[in-house]
C-alpha positions in Angstrom: -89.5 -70.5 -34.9 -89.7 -74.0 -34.5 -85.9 -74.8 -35.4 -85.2 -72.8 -32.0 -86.3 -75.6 -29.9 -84.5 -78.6 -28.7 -87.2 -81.2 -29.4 -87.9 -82.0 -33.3 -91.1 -80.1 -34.6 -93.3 -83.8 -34.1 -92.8 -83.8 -30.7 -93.8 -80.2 -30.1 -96.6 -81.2 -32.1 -97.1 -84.0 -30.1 -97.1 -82.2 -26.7 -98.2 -78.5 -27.3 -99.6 -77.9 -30.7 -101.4 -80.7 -31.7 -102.5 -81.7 -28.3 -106.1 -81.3 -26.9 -108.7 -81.9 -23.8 -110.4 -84.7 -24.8 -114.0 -85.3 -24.3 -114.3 -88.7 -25.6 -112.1 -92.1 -25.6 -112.1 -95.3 -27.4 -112.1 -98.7 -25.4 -108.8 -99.4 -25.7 -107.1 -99.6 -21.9 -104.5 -97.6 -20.6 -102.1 -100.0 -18.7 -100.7 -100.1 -15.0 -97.2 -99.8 -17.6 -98.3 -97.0 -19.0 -99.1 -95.0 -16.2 -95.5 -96.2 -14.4 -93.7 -94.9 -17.2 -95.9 -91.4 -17.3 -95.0 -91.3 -13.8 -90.9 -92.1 -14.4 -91.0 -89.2 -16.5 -93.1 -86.5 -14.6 -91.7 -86.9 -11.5 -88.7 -84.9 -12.1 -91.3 -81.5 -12.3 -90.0 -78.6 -9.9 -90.9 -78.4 -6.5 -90.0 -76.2 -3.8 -87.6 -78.0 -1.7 -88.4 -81.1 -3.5 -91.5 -81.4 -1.5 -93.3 -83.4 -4.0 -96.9 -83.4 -2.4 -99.0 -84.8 -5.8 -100.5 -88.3 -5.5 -102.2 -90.0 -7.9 -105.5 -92.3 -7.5 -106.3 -94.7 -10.2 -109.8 -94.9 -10.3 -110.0 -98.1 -12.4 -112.7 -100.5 -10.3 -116.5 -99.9 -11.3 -117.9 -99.4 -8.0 -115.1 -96.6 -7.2 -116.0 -94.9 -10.5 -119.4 -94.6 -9.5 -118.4 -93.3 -6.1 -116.2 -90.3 -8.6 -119.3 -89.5 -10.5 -121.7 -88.9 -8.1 -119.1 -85.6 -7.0 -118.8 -84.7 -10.5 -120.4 -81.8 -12.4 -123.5 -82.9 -14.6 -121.6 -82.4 -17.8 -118.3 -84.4 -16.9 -119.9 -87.2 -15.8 -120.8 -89.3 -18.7 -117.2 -89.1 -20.0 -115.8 -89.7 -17.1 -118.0 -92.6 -16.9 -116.6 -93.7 -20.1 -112.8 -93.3 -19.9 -110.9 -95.5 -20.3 -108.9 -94.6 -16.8 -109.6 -92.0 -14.4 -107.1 -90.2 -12.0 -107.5 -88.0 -9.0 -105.3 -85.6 -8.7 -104.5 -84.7 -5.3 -101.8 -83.3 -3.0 -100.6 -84.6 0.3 -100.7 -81.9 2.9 -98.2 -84.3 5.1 -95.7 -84.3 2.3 -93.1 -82.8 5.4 -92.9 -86.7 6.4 -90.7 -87.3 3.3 -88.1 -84.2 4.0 -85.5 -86.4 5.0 -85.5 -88.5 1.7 -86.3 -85.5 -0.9 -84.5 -83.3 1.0 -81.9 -84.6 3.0 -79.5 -81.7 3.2 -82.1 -79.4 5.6 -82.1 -82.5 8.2 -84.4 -79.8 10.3 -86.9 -79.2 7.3 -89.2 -81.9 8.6 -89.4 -80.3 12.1 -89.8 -76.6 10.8 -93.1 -77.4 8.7 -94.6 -79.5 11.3 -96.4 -77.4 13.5 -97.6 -75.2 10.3 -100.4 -76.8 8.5 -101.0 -73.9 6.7 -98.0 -73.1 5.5 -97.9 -76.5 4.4 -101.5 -76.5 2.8 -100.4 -73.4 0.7 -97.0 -75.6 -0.3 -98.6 -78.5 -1.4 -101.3 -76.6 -3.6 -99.2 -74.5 -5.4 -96.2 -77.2 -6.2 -98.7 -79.4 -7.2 -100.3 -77.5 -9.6 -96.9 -77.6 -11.4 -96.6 -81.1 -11.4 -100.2 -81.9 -12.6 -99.4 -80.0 -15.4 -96.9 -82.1 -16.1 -98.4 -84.9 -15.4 -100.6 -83.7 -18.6 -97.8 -83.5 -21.0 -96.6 -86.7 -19.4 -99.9 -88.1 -20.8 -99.3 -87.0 -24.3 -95.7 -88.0 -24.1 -97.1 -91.4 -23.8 -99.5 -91.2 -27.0 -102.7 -90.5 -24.9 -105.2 -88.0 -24.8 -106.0 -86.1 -21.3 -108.7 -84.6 -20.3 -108.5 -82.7 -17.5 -111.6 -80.8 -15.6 -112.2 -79.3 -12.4 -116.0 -79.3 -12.8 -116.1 -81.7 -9.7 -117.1 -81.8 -5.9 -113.4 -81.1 -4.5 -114.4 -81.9 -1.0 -117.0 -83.9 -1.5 -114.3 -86.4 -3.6 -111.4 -85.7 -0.9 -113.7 -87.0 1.5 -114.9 -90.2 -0.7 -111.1 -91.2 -1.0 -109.1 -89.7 1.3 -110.8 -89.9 4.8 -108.4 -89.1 6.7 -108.5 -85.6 5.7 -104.5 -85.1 4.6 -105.3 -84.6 1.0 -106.5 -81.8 -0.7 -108.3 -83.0 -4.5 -106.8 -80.2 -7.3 -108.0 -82.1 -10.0 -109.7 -85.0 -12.3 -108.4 -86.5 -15.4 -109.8 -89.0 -18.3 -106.9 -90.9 -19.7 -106.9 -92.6 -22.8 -107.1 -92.8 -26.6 -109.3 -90.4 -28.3 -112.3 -91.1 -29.6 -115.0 -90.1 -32.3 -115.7 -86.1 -31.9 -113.2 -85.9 -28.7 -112.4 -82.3 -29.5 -114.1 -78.9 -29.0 -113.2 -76.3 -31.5 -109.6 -74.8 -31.3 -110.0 -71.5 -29.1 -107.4 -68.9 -29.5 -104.5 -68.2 -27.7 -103.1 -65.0 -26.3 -100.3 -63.7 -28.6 -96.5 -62.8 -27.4 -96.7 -59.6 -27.2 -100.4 -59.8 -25.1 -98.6 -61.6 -22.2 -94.7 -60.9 -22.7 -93.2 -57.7 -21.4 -89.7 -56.8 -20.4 -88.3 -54.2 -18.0 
């Protein structure tokens, strides 16, 4: 069925197929370039009301890295240790500040989410969930591997990098080329018919 797809079979390949979590990376650095144009393609993910809330930390300096790894689960840290690049994934709780640039046609959306941190909180988690996913396929779109995990200290990391307590951590990711034994074996996936119904 892959002829019923816009993109050519190597790029399906490319993002879905062929792509895996990768556990190890070569040396090989993944540039401030690369992660700009990662970004310039992600950023047009769906949001609700264009809110927007993902940030990105680059966690490229040695002393921040080992600030990452002591909130990180035993068996993540010596790979995130050895990434090339790391990035926090995280989602700005005060994304209402931007309303009247994302979303300048509601000139009162600013206002109306102000005085409802939850509201917001629930917002921000679950639009930028979507756009850390694709912030993943943005990864392989630019020849990388990613290797996402939540097998981390969420508050304990919000709290290392964010102090000011406006940013909620949803994930961490190793970036870069893969290395020697990176993947796990294949597990399978759920078939059509196990997840697809129609009414």
């Amino acid at each position: 069925m892959t002829d019923l797809l816009a993109i050519d079979p190597a790029a399906q390949d490319l993002l879905f197929r062929e792509a895996r979590t990768a556990n190890t990376f070569t040396d090989e650095p993944v540039s401030t370039e690369q992660v700009q144009a990662i970004y310039d393609l992600v950023k047009w993910a769906p949001t609700a009301m264009n809110i927007q809330p993902l940030r990105v930390l680059l966690v490229r300096s040695p002393d921040a890295r080992e600030r990452l790894l002591t909130h990180m689960a035993d068996g993540n840290k010596a790979k995130t240790a050895a990434a090339p690049l790391v990035a926090v994934l995280a989602v700005d709780t005060g994304f209402h500040q931007h309303l009247p640039v994302v979303f300048p046609h509601k000139p009162d959306a600013k206002e109306g989410l102000a005085g409802v941190p939850e509201v917001r909180a629930g917002m921000a988690t679950f639009n930028g969930a979507l756009q850390v996913g694709y912030f993943i396929i943005g990864v392989r779109a630019a020849g990388l591997a990613a290797g996402p995990m939540a097998g981390f200290d969420a508050e304990g990391v919000a709290k290392e990098f964010f102090p000011a307590g406006d940013h909620q951590v949803l994930a961490v990711v190793n970036i870069g080329k893969p290395g020697p034994d990176a993947w796990f074996q294949r597990n399978p996936r759920l078939e059509y018919g196990q997840v697809v119904t129609t009414v």
